[in-house]
TORPA-4810 file (N, C-alpha, C, O; in nm, 3 decimals):
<nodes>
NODE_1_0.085_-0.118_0.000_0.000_0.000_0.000_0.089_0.124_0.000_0.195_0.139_0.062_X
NODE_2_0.036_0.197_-0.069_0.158_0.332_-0.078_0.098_0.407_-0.004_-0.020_0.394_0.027_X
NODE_3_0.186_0.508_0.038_0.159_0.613_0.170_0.096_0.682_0.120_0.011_0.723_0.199_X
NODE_4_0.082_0.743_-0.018_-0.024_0.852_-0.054_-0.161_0.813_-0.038_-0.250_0.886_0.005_X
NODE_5_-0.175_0.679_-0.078_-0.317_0.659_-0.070_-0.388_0.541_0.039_-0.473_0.453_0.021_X
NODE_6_-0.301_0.590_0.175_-0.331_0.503_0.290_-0.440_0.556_0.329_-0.485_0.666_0.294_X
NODE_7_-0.503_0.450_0.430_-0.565_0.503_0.584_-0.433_0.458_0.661_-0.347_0.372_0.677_X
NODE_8_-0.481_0.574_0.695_-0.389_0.600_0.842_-0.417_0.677_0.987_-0.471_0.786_0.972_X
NODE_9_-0.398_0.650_1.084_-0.434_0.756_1.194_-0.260_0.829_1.189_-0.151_0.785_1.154_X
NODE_10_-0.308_0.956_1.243_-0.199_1.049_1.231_-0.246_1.183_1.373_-0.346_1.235_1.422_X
NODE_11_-0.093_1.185_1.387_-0.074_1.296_1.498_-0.007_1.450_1.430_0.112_1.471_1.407_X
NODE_12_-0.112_1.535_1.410_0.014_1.693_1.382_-0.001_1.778_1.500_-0.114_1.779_1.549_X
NODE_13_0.062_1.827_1.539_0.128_1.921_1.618_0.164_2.070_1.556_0.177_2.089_1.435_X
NODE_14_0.176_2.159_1.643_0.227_2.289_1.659_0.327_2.278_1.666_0.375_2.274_1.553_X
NODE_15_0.398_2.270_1.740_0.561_2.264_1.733_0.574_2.179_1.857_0.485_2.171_1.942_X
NODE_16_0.693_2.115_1.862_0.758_2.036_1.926_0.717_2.057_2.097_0.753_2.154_2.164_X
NODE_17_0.632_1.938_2.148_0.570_1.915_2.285_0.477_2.039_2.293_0.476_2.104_2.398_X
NODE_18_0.379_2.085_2.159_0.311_2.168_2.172_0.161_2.108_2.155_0.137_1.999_2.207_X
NODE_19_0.066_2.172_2.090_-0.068_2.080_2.070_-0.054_1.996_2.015_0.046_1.973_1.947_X
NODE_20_-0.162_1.914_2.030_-0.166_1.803_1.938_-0.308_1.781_1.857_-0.408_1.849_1.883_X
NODE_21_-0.304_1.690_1.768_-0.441_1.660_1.707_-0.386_1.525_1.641_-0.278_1.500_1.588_X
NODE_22_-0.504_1.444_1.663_-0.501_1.297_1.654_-0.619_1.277_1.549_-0.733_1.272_1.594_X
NODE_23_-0.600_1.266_1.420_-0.717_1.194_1.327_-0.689_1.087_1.244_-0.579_1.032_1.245_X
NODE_24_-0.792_1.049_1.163_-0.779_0.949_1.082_-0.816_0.994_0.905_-0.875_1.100_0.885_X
NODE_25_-0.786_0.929_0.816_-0.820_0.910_0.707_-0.790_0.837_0.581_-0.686_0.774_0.569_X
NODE_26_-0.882_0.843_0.483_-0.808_0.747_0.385_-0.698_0.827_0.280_-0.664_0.762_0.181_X
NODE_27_-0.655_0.928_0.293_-0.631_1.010_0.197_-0.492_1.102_0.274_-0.480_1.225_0.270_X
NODE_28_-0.402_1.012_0.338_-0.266_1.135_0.414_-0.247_1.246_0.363_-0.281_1.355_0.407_X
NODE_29_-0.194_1.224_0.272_-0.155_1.317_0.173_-0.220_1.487_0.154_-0.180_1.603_0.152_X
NODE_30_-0.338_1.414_0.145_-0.431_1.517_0.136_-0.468_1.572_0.212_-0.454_1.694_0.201_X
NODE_31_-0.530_1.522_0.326_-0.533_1.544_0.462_-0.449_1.645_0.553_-0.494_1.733_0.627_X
NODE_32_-0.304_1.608_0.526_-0.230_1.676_0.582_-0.188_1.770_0.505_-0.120_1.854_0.564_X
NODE_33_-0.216_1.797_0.325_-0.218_1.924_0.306_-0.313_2.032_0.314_-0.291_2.151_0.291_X
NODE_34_-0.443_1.965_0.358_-0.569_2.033_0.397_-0.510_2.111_0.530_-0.500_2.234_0.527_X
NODE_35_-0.487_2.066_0.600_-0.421_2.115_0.749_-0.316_2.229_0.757_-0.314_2.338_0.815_X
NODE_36_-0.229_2.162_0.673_-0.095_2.276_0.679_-0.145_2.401_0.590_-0.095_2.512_0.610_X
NODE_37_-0.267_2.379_0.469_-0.320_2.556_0.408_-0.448_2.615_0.508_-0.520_2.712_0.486_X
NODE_38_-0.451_2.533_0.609_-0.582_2.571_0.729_-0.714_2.558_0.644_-0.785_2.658_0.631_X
NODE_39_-0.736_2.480_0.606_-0.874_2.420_0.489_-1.000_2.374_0.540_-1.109_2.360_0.484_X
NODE_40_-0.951_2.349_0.688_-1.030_2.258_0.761_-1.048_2.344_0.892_-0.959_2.358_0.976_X
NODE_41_-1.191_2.409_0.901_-1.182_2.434_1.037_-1.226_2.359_1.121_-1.285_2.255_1.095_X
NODE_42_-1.196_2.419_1.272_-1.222_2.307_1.381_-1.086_2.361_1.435_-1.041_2.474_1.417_X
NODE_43_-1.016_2.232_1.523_-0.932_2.237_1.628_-0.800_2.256_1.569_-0.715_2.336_1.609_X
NODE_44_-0.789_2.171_1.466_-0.617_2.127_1.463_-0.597_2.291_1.407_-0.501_2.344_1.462_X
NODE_45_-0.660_2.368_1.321_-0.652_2.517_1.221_-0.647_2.625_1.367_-0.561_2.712_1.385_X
NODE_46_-0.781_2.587_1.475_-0.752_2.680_1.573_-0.601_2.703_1.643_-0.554_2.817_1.652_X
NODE_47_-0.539_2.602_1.685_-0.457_2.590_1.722_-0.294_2.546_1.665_-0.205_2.520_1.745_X
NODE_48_-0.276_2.545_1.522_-0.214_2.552_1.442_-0.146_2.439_1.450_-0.028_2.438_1.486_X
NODE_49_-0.218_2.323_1.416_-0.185_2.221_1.430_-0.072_2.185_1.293_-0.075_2.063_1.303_X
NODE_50_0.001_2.206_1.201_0.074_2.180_1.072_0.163_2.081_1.083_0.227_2.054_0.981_X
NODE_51_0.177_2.040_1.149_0.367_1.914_1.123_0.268_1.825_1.139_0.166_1.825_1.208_X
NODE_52_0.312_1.751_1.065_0.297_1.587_1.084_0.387_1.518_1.167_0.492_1.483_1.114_X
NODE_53_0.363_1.483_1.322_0.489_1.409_1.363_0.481_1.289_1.377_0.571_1.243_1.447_X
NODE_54_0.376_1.183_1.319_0.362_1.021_1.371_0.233_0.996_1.241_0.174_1.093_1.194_X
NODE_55_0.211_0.880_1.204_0.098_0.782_1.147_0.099_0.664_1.155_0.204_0.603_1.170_X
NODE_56_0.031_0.630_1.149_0.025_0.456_1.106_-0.091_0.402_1.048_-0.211_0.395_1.075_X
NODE_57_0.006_0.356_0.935_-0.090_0.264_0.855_-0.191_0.129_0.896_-0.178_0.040_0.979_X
NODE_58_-0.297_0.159_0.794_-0.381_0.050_0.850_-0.495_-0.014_0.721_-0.579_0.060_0.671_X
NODE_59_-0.484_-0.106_0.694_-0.567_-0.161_0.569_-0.686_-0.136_0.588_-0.713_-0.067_0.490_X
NODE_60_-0.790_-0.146_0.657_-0.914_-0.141_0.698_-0.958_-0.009_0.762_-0.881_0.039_0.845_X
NODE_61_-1.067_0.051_0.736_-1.096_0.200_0.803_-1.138_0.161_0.966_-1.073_0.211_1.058_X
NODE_62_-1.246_0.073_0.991_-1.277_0.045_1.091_-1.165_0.025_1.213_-1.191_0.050_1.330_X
NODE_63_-1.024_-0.029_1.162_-0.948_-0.062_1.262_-0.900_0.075_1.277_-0.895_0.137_1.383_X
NODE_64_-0.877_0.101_1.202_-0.835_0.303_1.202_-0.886_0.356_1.263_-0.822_0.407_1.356_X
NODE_65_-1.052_0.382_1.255_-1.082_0.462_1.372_-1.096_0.420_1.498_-1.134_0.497_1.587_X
NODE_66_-1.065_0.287_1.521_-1.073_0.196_1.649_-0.921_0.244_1.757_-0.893_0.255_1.877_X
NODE_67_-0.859_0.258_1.629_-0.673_0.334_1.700_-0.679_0.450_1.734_-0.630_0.493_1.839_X
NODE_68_-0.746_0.523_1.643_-0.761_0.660_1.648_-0.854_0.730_1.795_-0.845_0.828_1.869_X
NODE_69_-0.945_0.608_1.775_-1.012_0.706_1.921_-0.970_0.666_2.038_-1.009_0.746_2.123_X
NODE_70_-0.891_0.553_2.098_-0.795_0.456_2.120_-0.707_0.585_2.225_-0.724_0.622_2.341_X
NODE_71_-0.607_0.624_2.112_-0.521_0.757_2.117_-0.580_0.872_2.202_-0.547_0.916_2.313_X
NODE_72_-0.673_0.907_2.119_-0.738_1.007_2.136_-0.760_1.008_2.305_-0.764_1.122_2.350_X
NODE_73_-0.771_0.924_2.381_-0.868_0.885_2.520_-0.715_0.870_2.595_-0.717_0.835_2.713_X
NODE_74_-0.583_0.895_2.530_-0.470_0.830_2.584_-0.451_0.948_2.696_-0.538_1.035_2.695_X
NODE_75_-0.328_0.963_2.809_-0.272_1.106_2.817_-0.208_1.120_2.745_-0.173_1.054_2.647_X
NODE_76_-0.169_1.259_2.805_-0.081_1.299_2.705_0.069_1.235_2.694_0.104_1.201_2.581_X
NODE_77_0.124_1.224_2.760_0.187_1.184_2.830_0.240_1.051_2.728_0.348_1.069_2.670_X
NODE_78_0.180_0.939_2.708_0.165_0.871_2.618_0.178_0.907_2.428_0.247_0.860_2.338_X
NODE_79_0.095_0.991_2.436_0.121_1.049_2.290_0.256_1.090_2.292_0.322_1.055_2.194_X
NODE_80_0.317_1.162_2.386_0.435_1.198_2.350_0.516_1.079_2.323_0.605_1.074_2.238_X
NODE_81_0.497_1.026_2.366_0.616_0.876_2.389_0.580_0.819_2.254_0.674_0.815_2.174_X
NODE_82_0.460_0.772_2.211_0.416_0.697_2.054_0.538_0.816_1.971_0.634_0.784_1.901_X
NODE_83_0.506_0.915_1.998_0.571_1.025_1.879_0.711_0.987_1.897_0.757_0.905_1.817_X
NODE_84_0.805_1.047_2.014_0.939_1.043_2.005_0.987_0.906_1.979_1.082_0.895_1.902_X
NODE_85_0.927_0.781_2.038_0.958_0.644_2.007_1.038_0.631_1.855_1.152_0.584_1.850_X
NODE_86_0.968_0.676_1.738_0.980_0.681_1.587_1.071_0.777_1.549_1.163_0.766_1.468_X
NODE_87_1.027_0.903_1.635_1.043_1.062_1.528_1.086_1.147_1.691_0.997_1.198_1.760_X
NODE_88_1.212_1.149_1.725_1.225_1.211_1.861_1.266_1.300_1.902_1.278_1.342_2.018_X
NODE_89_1.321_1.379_1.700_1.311_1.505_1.691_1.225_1.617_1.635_1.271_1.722_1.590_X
NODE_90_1.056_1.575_1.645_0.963_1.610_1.618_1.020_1.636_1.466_1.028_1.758_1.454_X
NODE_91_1.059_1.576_1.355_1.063_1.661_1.213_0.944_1.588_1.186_0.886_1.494_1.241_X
NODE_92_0.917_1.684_1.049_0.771_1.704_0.979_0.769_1.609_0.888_0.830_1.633_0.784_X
NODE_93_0.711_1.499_0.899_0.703_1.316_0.814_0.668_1.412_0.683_0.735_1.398_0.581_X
NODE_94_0.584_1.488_0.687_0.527_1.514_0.545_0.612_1.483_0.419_0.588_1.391_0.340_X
NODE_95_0.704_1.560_0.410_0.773_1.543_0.305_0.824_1.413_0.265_0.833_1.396_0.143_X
NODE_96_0.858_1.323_0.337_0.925_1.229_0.330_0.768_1.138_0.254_0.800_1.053_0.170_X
NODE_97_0.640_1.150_0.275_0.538_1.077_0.185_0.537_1.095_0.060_0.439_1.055_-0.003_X
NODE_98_0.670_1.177_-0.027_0.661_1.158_-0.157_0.762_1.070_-0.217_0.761_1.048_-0.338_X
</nodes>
């Protein structure tokens, strides 16, 4: 499955141990360029959610949003740790999905 046209749940952030926002979709790519031109209002645009710092792939939508709200219910505390585990210098995955 190629990363452009995954489901995936995904974490972007403000900057490094700043907000967070935890969603899902079938479409990364897109998704996260919806976010970084503020396309999408709601939370992640209020609070300037733009880097991509974590995802994970998942074949099935249902298990996706099963992770996703999963996360979502985590502390914080935890999210940080999923993130730095992978990526522990908060850089921005985005680019690297082409």
């Amino acid at each position: 499955m190629a990363q452009y046209d995954c489901i995936a749940v995904y974490i972007m952030a403000s900057k490094r141990n700043g907000t967070l926002y935890v969603g899902v979709t079938s479409d990364l790519v897109g998704r996260v360029s919806q976010h970084r031109q503020d396309l999408i209002p709601g939370f992640a645009r209020k609070y300037g959610c733009k880097i991509l710092v974590w995802f994970e792939q998942h074949e099935e939508m249902h298990a996706a949003i099963y992770r996703e709200k999963q996360i979502k219910r985590w502390l914080r505390k935890w999210k940080l740790e999923l993130i730095e585990k992978d990526n522990p210098t908060w850089r921005d995955l985005f680019p690297g999905l082409f």
